[in-house]
C-alpha positions in Angstrom: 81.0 -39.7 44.8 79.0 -39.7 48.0 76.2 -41.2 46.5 77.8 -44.6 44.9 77.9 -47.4 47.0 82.2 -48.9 46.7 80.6 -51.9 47.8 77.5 -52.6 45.3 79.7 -54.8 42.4 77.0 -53.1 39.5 77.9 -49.8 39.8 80.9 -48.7 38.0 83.6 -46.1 39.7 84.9 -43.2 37.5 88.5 -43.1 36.9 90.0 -39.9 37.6 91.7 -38.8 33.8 95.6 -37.5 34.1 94.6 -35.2 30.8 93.4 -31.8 31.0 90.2 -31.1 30.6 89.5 -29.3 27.3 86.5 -27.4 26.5 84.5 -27.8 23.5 81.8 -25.5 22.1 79.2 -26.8 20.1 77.4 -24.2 17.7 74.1 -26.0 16.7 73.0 -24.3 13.1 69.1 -24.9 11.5 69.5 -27.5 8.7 69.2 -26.2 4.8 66.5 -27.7 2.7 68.4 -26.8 -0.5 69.5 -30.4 -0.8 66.2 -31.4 -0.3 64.7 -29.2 -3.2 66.8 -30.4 -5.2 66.2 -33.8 -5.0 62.4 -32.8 -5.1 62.8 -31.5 -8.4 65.3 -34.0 -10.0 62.5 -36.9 -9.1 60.0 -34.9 -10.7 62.0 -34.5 -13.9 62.8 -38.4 -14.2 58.9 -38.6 -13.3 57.8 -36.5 -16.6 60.6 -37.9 -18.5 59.4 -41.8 -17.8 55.5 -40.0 -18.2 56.8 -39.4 -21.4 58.2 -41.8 -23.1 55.7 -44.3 -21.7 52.9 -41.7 -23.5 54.1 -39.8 -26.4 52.6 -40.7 -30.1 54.1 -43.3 -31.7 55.7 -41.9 -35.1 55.6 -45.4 -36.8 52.7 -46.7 -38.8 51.8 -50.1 -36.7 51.6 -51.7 -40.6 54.6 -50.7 -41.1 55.9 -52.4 -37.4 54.0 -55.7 -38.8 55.8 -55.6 -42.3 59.0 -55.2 -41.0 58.9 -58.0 -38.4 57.5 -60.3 -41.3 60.6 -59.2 -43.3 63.0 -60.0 -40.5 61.0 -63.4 -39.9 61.3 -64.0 -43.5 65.1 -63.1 -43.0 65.9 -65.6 -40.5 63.8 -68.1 -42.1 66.2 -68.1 -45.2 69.2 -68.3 -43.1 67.8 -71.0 -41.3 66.9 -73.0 -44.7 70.3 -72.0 -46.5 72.1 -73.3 -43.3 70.7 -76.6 -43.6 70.9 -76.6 -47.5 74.4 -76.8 -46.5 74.4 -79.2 -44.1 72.6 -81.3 -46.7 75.1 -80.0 -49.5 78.1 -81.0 -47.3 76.4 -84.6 -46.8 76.4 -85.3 -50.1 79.7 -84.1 -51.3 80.8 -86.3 -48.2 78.6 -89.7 -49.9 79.8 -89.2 -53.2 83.3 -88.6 -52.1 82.6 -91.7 -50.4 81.1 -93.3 -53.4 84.4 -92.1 -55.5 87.0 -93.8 -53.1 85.4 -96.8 -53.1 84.4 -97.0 -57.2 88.5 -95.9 -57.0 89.3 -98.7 -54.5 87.4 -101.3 -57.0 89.4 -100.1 -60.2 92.4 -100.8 -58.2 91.7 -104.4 -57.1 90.6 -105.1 -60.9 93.8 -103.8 -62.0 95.8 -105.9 -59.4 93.9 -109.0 -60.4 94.8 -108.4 -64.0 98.4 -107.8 -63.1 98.3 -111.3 -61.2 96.7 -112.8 -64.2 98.8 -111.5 -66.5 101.9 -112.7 -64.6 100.6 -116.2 -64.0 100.4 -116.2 -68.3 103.6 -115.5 -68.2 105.0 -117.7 -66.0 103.3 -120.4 -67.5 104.5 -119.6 -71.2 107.5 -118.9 -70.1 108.2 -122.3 -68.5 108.8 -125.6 -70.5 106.0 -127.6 -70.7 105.1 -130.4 -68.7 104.5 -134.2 -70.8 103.1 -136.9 -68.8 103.6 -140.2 -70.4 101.5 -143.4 -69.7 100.7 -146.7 -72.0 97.2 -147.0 -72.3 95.5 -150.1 -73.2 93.7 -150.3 -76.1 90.5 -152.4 -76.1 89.0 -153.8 -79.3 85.4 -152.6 -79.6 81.9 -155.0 -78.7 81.0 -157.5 -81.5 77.0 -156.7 -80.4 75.1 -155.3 -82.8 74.6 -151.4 -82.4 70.6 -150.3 -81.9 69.7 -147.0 -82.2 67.1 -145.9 -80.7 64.8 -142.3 -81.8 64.7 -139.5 -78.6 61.1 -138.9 -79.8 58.3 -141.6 -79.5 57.6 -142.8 -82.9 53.2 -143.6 -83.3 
């Protein structure tokens, strides 16, 4: 401890430990590169793997491919048109349903205005009838002569 300064505040003082000292021995073994063969060869198996399937012959006939997409083009094409075949079916049920309740509606009011005609008939036969009396004055007709005259010009 000779050679630190007490008084120089950068250096740091060791503090004496209460705990025995214990000795360790450290046995420094050469590394195996088993792990690292192994990983060698697992890349280069997912490498021909990829190599592969990114290269082998196809087994399908590109027609076919084409044909197939058509169908499934053709498929949802359908759908698509049946889908709004009902959308347009549903709108009409929903008009003529429409068209029913009012045509319905229309009967009705007919039918009540007959039913109020009817009982205004009824009331009125069924009531005693109503005599207004008044003197008239007679007058005695002109003494002229009467001239009749033709609608059509005569030539």
């Amino acid at each position: 401890m000779d050679e630190f300064r007490r008084d120089d505040p950068n250096v740091i003082i060791p503090i004496a430990s209460t705990l025995p000292r214990v000795e360790e021995t450290i046995i420094v073994e050469r590394e195996s590169s088993t792990g690292w063969w192994l990983a060698a060869m697992l890349g280069a198996i997912v490498i021909a793997v990829a190599l592969w399937l990114f290269t082998r012959p196809s087994d399908r006939d590109p027609s076919a491919e084409l044909r197939l997409a058509q169908a499934e083009a053709a498929a949802a094409d359908a759908q698509a048109t049946a889908q709004s075949a009902l959308v347009r079916n549903s709108e009409a049920e929903a008009r003529d349903s429409i068209a029913l309740a009012q045509a319905q509606a229309m009967a009705a009011r007919a039918e009540a205005d007959r039913a109020i005609q009817q009982a205004r008939v009824a009331q009125a036969r069924a009531a005693e009838p109503v005599v207004i009396e008044r003197q008239t004055v007679v007058r005695p007709a002109s003494s002229g002569d009467v001239v009749i005259a033709p609608t059509s010009p005569q030539p």
